[in-house]
C-alpha positions in Angstrom: 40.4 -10.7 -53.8 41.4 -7.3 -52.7 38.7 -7.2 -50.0 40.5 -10.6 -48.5 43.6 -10.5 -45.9 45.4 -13.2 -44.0 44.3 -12.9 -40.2 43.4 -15.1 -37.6 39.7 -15.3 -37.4 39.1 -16.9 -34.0 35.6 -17.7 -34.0 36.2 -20.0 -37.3 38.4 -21.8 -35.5 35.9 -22.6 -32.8 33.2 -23.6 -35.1 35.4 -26.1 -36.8 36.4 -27.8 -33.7 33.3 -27.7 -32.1 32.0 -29.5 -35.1 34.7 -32.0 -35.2 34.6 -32.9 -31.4 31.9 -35.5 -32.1 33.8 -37.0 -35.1 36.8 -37.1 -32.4 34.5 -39.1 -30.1 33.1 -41.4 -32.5 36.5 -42.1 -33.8 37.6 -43.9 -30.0 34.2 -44.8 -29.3 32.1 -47.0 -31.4 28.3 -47.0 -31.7 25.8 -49.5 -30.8 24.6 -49.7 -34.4 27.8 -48.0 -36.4 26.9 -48.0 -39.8 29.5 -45.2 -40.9 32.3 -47.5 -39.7 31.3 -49.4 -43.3 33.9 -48.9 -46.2 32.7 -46.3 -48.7 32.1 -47.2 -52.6 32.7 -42.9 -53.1 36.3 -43.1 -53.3 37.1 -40.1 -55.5 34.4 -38.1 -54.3 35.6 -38.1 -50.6 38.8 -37.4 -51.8 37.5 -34.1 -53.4 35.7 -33.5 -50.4 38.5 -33.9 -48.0 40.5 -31.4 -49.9 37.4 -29.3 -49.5 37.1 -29.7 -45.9 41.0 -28.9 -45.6 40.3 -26.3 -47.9 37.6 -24.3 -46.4 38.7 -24.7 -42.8 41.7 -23.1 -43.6 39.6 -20.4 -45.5 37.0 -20.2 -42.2 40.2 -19.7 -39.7 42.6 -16.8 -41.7 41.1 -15.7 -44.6 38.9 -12.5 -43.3 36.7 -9.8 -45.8 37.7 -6.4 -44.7 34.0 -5.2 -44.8 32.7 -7.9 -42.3 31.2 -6.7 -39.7 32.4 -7.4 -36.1 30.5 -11.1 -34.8 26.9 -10.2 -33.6 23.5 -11.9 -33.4 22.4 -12.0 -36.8 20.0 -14.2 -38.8 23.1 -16.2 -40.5 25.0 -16.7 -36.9 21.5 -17.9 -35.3 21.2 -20.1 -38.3 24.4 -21.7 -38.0 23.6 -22.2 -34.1 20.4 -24.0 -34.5 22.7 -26.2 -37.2 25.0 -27.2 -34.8 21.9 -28.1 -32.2 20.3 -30.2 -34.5 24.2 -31.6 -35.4 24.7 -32.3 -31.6 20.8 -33.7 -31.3 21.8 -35.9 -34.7 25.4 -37.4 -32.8 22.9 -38.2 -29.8 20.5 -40.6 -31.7 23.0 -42.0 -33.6 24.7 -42.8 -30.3 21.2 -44.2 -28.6 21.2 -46.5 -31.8 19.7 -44.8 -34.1 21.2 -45.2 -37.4 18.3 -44.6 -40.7 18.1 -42.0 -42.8 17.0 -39.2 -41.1 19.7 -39.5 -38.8 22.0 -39.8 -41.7 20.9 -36.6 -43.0 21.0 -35.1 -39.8 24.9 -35.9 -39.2 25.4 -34.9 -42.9 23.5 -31.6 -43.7 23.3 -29.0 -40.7 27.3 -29.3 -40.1 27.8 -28.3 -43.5 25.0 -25.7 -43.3 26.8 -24.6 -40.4 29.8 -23.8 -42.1 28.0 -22.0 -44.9 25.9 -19.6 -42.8 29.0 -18.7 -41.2 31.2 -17.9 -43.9 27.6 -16.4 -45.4 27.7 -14.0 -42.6 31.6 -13.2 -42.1 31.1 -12.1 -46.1 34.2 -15.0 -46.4 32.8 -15.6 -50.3 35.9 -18.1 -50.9 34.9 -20.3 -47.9 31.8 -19.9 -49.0 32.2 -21.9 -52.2 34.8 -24.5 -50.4 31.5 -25.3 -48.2 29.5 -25.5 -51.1 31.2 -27.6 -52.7 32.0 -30.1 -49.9 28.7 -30.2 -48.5 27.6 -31.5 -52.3 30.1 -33.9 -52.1 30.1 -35.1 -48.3 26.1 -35.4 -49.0 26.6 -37.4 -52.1 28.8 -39.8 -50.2 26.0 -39.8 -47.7 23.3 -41.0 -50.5 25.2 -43.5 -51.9 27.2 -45.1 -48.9 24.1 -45.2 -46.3 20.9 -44.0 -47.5 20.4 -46.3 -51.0 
């Protein structure tokens, strides 16, 4: 914990709300074929996973590692951009009609692989394992609500 201080770190910000403008969107605007509008049989699990989310945004936007390095091109930071493509490419099919498992998956995983690579690469360890263990859950919840 020592390596950890409280500090704004700007570019976690922008990744979360980059990732939750589509949620925004389909919150107002319904799909043609909106299967995730269906209630969920995961009850407890999304409640661990929306502490998580909670959780690890907070971590993402003022927890900082003092040994990070400053933001630059690296593996991790192009990972987590071709995550949110496919995320963005994922919103786009689902909103064309799209709605099987594939798609599913593609609304579910990259977002949350997002997250991770970022943290990954900002050395943020603790929102590290808050992503880890929401992306278990939110994928989980995924499974069971839409995919068996």
């Amino acid at each position: 914990m020592k390596n950890y201080r409280i500090a704004f770190e700007p570019w976690g910000l922008l990744l979360f709300l980059l990732t939750m403008v589509p949620n925004l969107i389909w919150s107002a605007v319904p799909a043609l074929n909106d299967v995730l509008r269906g209630a969920s049989s995961t009850g407890a699990l999304d409640a661990v996973a929306s502490v998580c989310q909670v959780l690890f945004a907070a971590a993402l936007c003022v927890v900082v590692n003092r040994e990070r390095r400053s933001l630059r091109l690296t593996p991790l930071i192009c990972s987590t951009v071709c995550c949110k493509a496919l995320y963005a490419a994922g919103w786009c099919f689902y909103y064309l009609g799209f709605a099987g498992p594939a798609v599913i998956l593609t609304l579910t995983v990259p977002p949350c692989l997002a997250f991770l690579f970022f943290a990954l690469d900002r050395r943020n360890f603790i929102a590290a394992v808050l992503v880890a263990v929401f992306t278990v859950c939110h994928l989980m919840h995924s499974v069971f609500n839409f995919l068996i």
